[in-house]
Chimera marker file (.cmm) of the C-alpha trace (Angstrom):
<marker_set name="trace">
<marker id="1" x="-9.037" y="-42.902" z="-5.632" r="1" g="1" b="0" radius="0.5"/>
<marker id="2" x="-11.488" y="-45.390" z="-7.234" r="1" g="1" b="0" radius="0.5"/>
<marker id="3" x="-10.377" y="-46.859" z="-10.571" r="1" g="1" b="0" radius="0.5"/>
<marker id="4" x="-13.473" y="-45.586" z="-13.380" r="1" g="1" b="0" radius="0.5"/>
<marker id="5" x="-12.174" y="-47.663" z="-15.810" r="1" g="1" b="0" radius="0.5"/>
<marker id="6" x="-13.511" y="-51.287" z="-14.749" r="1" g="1" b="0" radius="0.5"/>
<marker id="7" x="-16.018" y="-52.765" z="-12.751" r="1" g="1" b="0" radius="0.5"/>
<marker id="8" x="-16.005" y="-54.326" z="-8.769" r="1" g="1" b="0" radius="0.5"/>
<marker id="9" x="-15.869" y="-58.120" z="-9.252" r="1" g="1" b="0" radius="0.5"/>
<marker id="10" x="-19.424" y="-58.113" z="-7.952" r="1" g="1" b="0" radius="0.5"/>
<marker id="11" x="-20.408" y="-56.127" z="-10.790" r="1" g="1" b="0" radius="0.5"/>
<marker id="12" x="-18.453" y="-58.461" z="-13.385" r="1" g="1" b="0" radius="0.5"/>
<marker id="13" x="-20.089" y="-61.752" z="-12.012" r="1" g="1" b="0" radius="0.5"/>
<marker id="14" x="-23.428" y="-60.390" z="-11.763" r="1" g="1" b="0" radius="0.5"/>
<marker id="15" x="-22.945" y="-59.481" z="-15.782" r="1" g="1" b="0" radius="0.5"/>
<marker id="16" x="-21.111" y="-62.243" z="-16.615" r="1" g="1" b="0" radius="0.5"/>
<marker id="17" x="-23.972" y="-64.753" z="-15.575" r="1" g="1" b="0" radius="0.5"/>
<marker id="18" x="-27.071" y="-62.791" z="-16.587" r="1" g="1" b="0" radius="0.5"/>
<marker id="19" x="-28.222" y="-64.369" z="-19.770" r="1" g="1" b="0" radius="0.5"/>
<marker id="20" x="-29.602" y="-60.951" z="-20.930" r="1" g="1" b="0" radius="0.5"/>
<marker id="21" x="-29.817" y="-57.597" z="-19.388" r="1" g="1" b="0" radius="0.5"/>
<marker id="22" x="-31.753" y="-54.509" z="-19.989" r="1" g="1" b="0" radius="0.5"/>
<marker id="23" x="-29.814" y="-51.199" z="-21.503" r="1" g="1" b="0" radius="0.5"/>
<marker id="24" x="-31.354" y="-47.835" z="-20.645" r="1" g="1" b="0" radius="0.5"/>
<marker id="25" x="-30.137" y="-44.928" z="-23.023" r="1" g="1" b="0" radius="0.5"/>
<marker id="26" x="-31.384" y="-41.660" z="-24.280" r="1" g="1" b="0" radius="0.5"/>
<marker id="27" x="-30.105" y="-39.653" z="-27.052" r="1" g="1" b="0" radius="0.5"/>
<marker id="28" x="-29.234" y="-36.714" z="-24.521" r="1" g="1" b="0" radius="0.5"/>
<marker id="29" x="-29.766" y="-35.462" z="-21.297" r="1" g="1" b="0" radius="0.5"/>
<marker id="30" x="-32.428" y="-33.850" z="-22.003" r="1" g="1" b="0" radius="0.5"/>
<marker id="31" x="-34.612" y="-36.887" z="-23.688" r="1" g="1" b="0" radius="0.5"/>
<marker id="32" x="-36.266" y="-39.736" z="-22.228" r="1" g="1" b="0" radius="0.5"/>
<marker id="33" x="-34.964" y="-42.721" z="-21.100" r="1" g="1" b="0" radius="0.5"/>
<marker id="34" x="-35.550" y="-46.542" z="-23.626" r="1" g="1" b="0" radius="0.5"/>
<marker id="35" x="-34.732" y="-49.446" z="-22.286" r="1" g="1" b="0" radius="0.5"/>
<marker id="36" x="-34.238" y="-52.487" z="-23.984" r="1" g="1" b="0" radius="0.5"/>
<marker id="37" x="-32.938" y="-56.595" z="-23.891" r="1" g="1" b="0" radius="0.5"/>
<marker id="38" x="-29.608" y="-56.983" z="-25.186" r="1" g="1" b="0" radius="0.5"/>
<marker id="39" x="-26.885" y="-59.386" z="-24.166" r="1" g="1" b="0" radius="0.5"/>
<marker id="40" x="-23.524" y="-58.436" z="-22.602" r="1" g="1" b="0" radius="0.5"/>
<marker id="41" x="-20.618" y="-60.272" z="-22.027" r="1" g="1" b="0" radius="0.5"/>
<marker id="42" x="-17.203" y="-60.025" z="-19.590" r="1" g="1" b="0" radius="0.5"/>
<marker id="43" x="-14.079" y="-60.571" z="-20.936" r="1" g="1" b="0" radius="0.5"/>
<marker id="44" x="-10.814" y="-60.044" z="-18.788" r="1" g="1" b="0" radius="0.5"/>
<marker id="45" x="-12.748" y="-57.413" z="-16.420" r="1" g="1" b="0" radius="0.5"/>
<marker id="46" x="-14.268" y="-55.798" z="-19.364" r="1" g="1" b="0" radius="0.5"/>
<marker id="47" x="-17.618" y="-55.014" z="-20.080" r="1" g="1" b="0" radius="0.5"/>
<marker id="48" x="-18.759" y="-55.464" z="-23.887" r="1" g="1" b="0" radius="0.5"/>
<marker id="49" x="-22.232" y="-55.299" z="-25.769" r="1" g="1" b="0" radius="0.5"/>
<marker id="50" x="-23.025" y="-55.319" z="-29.202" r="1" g="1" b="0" radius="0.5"/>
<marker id="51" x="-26.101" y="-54.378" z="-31.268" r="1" g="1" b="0" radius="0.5"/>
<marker id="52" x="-27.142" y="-57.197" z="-33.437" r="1" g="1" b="0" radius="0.5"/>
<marker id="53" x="-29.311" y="-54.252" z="-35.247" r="1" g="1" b="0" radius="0.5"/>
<marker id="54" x="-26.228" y="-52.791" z="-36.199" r="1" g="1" b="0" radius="0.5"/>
<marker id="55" x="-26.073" y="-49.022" z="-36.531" r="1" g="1" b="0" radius="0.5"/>
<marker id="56" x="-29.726" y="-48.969" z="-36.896" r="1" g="1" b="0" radius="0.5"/>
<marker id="57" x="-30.316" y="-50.094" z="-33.367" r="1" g="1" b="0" radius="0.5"/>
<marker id="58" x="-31.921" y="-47.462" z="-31.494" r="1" g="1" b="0" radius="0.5"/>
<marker id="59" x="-29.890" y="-48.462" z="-28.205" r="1" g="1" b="0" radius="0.5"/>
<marker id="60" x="-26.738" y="-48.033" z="-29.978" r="1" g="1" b="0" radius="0.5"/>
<marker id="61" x="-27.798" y="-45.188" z="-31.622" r="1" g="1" b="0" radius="0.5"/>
<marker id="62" x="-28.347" y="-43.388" z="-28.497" r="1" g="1" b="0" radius="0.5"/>
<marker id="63" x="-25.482" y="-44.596" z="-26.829" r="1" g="1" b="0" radius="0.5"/>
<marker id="64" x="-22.884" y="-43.398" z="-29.301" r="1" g="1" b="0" radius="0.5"/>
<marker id="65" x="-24.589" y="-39.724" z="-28.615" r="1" g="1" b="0" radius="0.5"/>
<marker id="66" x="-25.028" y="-39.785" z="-25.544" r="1" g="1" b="0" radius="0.5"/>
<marker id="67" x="-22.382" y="-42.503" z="-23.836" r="1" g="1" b="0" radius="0.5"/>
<marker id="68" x="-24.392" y="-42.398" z="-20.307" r="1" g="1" b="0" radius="0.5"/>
<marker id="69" x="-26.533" y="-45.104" z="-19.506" r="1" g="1" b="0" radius="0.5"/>
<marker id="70" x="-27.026" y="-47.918" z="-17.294" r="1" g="1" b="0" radius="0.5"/>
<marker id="71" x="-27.619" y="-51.760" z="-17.008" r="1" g="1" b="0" radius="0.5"/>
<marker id="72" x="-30.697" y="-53.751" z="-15.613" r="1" g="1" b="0" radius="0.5"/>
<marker id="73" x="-29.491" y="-56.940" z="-13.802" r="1" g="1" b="0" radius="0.5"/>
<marker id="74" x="-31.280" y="-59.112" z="-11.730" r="1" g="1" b="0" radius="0.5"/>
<marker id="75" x="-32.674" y="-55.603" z="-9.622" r="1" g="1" b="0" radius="0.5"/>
<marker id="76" x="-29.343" y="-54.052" z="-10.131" r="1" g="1" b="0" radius="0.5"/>
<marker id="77" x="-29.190" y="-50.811" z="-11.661" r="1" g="1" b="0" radius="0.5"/>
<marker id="78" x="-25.667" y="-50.145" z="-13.039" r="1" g="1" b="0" radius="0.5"/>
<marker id="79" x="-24.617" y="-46.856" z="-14.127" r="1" g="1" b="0" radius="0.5"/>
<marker id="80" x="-22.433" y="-46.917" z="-17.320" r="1" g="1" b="0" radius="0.5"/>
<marker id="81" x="-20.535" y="-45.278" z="-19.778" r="1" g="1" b="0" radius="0.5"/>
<marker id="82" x="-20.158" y="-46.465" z="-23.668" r="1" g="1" b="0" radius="0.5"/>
<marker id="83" x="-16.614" y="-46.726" z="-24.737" r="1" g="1" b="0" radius="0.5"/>
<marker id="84" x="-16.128" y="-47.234" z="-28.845" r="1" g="1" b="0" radius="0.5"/>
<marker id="85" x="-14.509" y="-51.091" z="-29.011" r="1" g="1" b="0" radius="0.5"/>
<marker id="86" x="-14.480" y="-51.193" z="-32.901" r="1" g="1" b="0" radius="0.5"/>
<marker id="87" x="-10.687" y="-52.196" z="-32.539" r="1" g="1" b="0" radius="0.5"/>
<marker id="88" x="-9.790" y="-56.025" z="-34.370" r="1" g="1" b="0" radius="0.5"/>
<marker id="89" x="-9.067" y="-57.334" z="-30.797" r="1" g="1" b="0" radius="0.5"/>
<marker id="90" x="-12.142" y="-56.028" z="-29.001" r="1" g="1" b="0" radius="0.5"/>
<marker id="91" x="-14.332" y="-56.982" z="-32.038" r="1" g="1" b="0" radius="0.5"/>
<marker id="92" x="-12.588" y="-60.354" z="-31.567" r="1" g="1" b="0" radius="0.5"/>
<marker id="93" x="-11.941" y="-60.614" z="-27.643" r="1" g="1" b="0" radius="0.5"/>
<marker id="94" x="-16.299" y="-59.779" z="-27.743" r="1" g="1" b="0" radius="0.5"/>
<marker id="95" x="-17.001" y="-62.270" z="-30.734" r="1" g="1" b="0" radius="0.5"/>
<marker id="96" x="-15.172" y="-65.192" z="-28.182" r="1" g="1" b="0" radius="0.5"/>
<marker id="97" x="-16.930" y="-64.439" z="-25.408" r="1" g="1" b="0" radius="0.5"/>
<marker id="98" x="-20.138" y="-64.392" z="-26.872" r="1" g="1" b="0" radius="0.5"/>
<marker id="99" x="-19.677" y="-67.332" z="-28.904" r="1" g="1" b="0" radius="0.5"/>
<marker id="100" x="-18.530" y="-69.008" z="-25.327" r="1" g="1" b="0" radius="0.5"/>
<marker id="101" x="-21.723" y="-67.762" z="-23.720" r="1" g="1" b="0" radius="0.5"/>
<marker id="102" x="-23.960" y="-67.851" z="-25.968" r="1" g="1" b="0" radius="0.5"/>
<marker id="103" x="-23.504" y="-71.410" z="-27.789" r="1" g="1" b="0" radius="0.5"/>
<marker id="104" x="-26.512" y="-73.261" z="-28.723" r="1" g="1" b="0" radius="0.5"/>
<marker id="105" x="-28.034" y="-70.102" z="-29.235" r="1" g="1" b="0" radius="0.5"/>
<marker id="106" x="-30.159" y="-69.854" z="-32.210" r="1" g="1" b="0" radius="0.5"/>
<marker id="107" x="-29.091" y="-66.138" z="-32.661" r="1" g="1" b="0" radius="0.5"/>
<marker id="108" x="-25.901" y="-66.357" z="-32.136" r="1" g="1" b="0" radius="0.5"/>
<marker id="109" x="-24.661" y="-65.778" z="-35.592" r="1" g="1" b="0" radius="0.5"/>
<marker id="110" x="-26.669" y="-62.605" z="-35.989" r="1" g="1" b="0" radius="0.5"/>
<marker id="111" x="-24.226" y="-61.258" z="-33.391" r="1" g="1" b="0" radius="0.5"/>
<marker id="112" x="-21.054" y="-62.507" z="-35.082" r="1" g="1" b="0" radius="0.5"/>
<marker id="113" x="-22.079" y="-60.853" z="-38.837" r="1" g="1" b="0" radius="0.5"/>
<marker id="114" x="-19.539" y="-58.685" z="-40.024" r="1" g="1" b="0" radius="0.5"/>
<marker id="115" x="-22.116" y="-56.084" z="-40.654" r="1" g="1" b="0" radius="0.5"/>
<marker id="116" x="-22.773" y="-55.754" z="-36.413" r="1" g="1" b="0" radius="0.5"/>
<marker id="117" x="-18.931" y="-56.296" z="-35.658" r="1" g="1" b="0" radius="0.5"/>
<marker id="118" x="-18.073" y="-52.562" z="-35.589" r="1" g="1" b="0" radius="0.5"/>
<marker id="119" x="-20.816" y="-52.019" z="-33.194" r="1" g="1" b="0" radius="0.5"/>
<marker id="120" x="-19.203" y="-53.713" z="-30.405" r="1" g="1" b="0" radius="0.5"/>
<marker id="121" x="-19.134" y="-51.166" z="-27.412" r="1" g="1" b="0" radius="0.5"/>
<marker id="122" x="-16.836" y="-51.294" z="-23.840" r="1" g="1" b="0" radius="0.5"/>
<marker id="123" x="-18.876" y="-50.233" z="-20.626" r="1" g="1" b="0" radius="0.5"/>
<marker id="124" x="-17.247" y="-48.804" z="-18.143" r="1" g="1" b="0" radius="0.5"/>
<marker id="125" x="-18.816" y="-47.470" z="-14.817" r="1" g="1" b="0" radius="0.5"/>
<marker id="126" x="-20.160" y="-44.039" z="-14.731" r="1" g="1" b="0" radius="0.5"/>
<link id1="1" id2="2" r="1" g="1" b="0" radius="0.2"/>
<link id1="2" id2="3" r="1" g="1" b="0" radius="0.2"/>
<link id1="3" id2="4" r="1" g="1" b="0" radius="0.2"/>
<link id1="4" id2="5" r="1" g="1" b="0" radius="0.2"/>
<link id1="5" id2="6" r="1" g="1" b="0" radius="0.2"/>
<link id1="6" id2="7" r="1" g="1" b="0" radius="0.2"/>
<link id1="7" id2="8" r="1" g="1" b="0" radius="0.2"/>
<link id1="8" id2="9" r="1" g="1" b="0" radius="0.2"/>
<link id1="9" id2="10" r="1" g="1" b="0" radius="0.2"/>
<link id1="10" id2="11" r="1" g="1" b="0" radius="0.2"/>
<link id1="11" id2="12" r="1" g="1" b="0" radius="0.2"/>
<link id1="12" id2="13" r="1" g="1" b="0" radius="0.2"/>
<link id1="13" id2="14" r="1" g="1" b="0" radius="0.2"/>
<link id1="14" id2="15" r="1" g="1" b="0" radius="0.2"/>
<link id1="15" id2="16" r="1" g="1" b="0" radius="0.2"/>
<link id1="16" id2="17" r="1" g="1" b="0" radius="0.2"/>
<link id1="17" id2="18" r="1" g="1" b="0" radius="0.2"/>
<link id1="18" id2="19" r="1" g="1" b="0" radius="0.2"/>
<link id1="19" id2="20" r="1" g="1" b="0" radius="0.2"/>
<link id1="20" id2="21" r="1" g="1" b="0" radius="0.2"/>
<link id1="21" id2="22" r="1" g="1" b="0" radius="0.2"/>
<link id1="22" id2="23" r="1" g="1" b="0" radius="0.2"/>
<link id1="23" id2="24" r="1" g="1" b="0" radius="0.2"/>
<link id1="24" id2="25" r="1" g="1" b="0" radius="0.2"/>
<link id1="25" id2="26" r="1" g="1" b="0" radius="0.2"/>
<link id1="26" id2="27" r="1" g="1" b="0" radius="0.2"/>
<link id1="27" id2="28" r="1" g="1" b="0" radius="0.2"/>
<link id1="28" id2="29" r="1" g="1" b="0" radius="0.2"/>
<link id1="29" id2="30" r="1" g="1" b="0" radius="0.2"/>
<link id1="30" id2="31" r="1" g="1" b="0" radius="0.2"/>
<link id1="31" id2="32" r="1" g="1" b="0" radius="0.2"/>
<link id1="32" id2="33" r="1" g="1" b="0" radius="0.2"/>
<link id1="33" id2="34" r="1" g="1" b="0" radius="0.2"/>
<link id1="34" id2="35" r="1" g="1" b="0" radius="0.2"/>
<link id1="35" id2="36" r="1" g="1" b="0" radius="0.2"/>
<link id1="36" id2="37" r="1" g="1" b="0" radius="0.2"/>
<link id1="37" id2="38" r="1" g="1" b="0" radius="0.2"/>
<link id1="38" id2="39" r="1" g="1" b="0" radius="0.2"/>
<link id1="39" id2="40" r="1" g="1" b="0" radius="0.2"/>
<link id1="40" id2="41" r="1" g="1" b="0" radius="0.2"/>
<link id1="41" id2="42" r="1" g="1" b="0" radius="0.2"/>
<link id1="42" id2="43" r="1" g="1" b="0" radius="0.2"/>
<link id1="43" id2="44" r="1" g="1" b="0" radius="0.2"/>
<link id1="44" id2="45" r="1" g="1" b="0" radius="0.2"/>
<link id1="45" id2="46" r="1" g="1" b="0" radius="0.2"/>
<link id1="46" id2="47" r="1" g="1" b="0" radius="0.2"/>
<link id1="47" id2="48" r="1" g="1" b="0" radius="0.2"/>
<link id1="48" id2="49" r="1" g="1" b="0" radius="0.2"/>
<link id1="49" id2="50" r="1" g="1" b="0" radius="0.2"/>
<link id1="50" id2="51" r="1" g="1" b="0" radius="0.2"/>
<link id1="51" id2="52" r="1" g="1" b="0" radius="0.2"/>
<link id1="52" id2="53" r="1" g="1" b="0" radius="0.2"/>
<link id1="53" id2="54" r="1" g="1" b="0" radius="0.2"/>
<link id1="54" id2="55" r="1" g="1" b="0" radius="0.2"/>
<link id1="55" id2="56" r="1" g="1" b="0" radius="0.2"/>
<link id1="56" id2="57" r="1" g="1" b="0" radius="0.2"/>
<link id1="57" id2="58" r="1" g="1" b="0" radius="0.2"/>
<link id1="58" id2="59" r="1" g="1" b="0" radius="0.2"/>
<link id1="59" id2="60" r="1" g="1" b="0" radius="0.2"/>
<link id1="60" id2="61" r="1" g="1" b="0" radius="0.2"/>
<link id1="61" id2="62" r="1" g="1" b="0" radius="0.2"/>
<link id1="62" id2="63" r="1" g="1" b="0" radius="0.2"/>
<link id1="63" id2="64" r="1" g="1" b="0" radius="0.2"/>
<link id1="64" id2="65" r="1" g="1" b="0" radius="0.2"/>
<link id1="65" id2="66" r="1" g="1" b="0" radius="0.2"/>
<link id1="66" id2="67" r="1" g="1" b="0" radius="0.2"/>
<link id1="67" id2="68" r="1" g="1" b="0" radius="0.2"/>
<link id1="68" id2="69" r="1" g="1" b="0" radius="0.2"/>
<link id1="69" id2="70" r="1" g="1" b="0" radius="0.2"/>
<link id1="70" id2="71" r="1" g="1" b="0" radius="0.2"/>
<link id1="71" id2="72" r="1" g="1" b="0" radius="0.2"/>
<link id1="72" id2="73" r="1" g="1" b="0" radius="0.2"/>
<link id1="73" id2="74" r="1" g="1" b="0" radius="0.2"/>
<link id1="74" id2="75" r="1" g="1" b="0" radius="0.2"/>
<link id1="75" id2="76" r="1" g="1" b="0" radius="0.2"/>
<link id1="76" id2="77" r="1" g="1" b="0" radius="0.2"/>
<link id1="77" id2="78" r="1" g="1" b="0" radius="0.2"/>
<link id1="78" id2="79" r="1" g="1" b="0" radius="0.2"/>
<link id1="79" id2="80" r="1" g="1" b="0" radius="0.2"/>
<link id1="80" id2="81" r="1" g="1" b="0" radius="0.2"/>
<link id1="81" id2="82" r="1" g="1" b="0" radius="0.2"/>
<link id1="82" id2="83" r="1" g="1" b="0" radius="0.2"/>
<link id1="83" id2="84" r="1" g="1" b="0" radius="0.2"/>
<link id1="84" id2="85" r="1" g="1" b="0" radius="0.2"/>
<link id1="85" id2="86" r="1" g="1" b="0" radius="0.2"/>
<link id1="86" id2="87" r="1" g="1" b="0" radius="0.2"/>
<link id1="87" id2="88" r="1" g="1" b="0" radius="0.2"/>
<link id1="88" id2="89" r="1" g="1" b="0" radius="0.2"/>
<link id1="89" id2="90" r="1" g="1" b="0" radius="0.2"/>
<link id1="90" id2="91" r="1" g="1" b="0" radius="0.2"/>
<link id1="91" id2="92" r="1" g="1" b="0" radius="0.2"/>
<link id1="92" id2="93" r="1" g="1" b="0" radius="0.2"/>
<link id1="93" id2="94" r="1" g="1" b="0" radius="0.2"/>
<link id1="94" id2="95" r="1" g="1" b="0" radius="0.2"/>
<link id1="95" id2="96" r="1" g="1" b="0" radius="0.2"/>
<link id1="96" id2="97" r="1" g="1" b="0" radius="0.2"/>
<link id1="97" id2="98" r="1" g="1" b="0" radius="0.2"/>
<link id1="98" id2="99" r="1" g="1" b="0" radius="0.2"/>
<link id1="99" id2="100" r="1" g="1" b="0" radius="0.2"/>
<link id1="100" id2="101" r="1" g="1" b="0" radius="0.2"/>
<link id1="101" id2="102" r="1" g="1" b="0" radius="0.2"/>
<link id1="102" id2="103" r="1" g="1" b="0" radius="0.2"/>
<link id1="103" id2="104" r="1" g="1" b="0" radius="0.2"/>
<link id1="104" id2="105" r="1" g="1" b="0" radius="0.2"/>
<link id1="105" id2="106" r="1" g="1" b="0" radius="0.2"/>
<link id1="106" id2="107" r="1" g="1" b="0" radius="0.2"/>
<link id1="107" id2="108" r="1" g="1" b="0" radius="0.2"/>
<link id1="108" id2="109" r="1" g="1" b="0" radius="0.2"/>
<link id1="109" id2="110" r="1" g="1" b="0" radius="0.2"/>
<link id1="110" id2="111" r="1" g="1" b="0" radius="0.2"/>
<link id1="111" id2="112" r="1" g="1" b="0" radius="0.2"/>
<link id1="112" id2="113" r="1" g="1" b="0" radius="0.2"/>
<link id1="113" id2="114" r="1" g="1" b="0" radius="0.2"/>
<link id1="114" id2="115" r="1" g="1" b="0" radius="0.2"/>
<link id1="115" id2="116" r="1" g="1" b="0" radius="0.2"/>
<link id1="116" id2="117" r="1" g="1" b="0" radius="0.2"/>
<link id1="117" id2="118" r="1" g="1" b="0" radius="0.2"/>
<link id1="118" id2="119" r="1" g="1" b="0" radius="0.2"/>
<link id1="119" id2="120" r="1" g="1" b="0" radius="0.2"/>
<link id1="120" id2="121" r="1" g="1" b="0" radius="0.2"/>
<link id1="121" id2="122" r="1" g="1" b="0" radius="0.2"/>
<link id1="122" id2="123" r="1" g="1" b="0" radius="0.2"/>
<link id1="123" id2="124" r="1" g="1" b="0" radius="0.2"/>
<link id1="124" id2="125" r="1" g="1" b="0" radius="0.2"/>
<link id1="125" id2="126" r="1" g="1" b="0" radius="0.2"/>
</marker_set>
């Protein structure tokens, strides 16, 4: 039986050195597909994004109501599914790992404001 819960370590590299990737979401089955840039990050085999909209992102909107999606990296498509990570040490474990990719990047702090912090999401495969 294949473990859902976490990605191959293919998968986790590939994420884990794209700079940015694209999300695709729709607000339900039924509804078109967006896509859009956001980062991602890989902390101890985990997936994690976060919209630095907040809760008025439209990716994260969609996401949270309809958890099926997929990443765009580097020609891979990768199936997903949104897991809520609003927990203190996902918010945190995701705040690290973007602060350890992501340094020197002028937006950087837009993704650690407390206001974006409880829209920090785990993807796991679909």
């Amino acid at each position: 039986m294949t473990d859902r819960t976490t990605f191959d370590a293919a998968v986790l590299d590939l994420l884990g050195a794209a700079v940015e990737v694209e999300i695709e979401t729709r607000p339900d089955p039924a509804a078109a597909w967006h896509r859009v840039i956001i980062w991602v990050v890989v902390d101890g085999g985990e997936v994690f994004v976060r919209s630095v909209r907040g809760t008025r992102g439209r990716w994260y909107r969609e996401i949270r109501s309809n958890p099926l999606g997929a990443l765009h990296a580097d020609g891979a498509v990768i199936p997903v599914r949104a897991v809520p990570a609003a927990d203190a040490p996902s918010i945190e474990r995701c705040s690290r790992a973007l602060a350890r990719k992501y340094a020197g990047d002028p937006s950087l702090g837009y993704m650690l404001e407390p206001d974006v912090l409880e829209t920090t999401i785990r993807l796991v495969p679909a």
